[in-house]
C-alpha positions as CSV (number, residue, x, y, z in Angstrom):
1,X,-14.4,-90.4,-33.7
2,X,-11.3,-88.9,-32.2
3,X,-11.1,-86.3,-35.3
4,X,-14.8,-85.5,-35.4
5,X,-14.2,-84.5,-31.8
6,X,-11.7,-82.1,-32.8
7,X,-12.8,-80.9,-35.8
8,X,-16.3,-79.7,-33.6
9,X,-14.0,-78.1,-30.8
10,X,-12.1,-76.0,-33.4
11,X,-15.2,-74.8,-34.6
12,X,-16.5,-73.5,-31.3
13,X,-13.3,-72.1,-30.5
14,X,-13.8,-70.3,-33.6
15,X,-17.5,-69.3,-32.8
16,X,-17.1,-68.1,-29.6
17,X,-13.7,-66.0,-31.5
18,X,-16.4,-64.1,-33.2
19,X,-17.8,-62.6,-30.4
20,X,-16.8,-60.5,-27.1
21,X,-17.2,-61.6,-23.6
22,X,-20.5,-59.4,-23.1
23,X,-21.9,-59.9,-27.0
24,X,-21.4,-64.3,-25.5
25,X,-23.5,-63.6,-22.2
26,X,-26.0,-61.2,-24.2
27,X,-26.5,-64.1,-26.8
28,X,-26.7,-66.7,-23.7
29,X,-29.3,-64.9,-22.5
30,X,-31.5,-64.7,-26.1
31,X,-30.6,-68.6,-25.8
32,X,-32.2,-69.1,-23.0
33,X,-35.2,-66.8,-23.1
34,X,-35.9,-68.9,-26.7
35,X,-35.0,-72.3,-25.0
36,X,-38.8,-72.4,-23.1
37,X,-38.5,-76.1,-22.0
38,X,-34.9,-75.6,-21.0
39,X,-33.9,-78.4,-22.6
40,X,-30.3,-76.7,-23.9
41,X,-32.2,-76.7,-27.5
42,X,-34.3,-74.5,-29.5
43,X,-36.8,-76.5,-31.1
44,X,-40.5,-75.7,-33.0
45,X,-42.4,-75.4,-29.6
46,X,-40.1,-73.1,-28.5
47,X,-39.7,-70.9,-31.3
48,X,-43.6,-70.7,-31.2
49,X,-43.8,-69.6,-27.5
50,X,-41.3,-66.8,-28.4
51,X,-43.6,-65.6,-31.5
52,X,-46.7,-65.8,-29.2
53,X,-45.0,-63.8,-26.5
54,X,-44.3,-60.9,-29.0
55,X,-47.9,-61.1,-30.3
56,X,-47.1,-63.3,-33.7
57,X,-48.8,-67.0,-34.7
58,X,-46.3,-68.2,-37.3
59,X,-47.4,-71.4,-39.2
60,X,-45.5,-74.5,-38.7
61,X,-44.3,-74.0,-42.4
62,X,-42.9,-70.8,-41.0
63,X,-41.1,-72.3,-37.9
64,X,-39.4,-75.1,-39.9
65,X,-38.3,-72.4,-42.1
66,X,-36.2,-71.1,-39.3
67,X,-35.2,-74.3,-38.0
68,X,-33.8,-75.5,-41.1
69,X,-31.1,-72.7,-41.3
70,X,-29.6,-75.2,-38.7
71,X,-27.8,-78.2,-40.5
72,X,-28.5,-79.9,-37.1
73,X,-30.3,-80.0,-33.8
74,X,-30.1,-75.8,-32.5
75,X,-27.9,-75.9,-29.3
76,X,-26.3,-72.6,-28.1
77,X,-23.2,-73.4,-30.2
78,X,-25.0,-73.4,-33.7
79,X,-27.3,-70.3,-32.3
80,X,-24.0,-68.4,-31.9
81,X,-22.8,-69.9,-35.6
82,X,-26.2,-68.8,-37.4
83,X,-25.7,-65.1,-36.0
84,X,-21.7,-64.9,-36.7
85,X,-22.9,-65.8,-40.2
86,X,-25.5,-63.2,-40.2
87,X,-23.8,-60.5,-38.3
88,X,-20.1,-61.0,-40.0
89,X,-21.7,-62.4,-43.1
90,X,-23.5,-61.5,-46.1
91,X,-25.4,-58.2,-44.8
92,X,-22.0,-55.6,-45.5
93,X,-21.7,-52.6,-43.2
94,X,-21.8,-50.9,-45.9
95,X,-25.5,-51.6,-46.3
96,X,-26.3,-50.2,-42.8
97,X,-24.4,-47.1,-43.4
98,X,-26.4,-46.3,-46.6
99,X,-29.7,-46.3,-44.3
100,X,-28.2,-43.9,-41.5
101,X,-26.8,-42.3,-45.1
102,X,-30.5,-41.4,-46.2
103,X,-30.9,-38.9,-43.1
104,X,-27.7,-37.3,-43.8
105,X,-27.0,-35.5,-47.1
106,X,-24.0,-34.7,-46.5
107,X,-22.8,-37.9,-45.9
108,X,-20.2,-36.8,-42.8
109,X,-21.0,-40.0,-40.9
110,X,-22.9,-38.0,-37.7
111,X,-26.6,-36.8,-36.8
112,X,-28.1,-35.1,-33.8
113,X,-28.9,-37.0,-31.2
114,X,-32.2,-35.5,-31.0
115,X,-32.6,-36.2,-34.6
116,X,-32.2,-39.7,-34.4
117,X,-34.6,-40.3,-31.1
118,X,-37.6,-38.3,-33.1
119,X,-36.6,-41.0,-35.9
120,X,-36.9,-44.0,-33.4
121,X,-39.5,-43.1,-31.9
122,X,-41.6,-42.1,-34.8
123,X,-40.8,-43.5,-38.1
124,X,-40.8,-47.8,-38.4
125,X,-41.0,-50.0,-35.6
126,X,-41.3,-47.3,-32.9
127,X,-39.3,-47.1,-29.8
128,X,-40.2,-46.7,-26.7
129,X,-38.4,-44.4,-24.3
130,X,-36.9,-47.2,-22.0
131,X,-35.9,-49.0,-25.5
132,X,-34.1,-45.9,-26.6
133,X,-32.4,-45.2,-23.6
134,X,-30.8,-49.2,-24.1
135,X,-29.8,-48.2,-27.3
136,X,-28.3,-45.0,-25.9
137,X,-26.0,-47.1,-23.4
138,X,-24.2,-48.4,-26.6
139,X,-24.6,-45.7,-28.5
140,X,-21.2,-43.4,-29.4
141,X,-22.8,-40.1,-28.6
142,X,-20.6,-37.2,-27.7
143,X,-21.5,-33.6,-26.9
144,X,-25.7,-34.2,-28.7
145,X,-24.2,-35.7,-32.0
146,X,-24.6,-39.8,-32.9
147,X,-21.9,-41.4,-35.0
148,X,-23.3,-43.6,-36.9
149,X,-20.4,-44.8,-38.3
150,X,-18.7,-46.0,-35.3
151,X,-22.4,-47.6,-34.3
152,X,-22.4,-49.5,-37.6
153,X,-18.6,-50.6,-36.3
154,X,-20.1,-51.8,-32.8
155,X,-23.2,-53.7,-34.7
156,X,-21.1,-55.6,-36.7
157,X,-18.3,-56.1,-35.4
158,X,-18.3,-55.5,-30.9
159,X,-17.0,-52.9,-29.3
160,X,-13.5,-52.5,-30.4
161,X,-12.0,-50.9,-27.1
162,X,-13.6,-54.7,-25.0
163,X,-11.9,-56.9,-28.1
164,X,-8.6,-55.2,-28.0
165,X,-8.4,-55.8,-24.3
């Protein structure tokens, strides 16, 4: 018992490693939205209030879909586990500069600022001007020019400046 106990506490110490102070309270805040019942657990009745909310009626199928990317019960711990797996996982930076990469031609790693709002708010899922100004707070932009480069950096991996502090 004594050595399951540490085994688990080295793997939340290395879980909440992955992340930055703000990226852990942003993600305790997703937690808890999802967590409907507020039972410290997100389970099939609360994943289907989320969908609802956002306008989707998933099938059960679809909801125990999710739930089994969890080996166990899904407590904020695994939550933070499934998205250090997706975020510093299999999807490689690499892919998300190729998409930024299809709007530049020239590849320099930078695109007007202007440029990329028409693209939110007209192409794909489109964003909203409160939406877009979130983003924006994030967002390296300097003198009207995005770098996307250094916002595929701060997706995947956190604000560099806050994790070398």
């Amino acid at each position: 018992m004594a050595e399951e106990k540490k085994r688990m506490h080295r793997a939340t110490t290395n879980v909440l490693g992955m992340f930055s102070q703000s990226q852990l309270q942003e993600f305790k805040e997703a937690f808890s939205m999802i967590d409907a019942d507020r039972d410290g657990f997100i389970g099939i009745e609360d994943l289907r209030e989320i969908h609802l909310s956002l306008g989707r009626q998933p099938s059960d199928e679809e909801l125990n879909k999710m739930l089994s990317e969890c080996p166990g019960q899904l407590n904020f711990t695994s939550f933070l586990t499934l998205f250090g797996e997706k975020m510093h996982g299999t999807d490689p930076e690499n892919t998300l500069r190729q998409a930024f990469e299809q709007f530049d031609p020239a590849r320099v790693g930078k695109l007007p600022e202007e440029y990329i709002k028409d693209l939110l708010q007209n192409m794909g899922d489109n964003f909203k001007e409160d939406e877009i100004r979130q983003v924006w707070k994030e967002a390296p932009i300097s003198g009207g020019v995005f770098d996307y480069d250094a916002f595929v950096t701060l997706i995947k991996r956190g604000n560099q400046e806050e994790l070398a502090a």
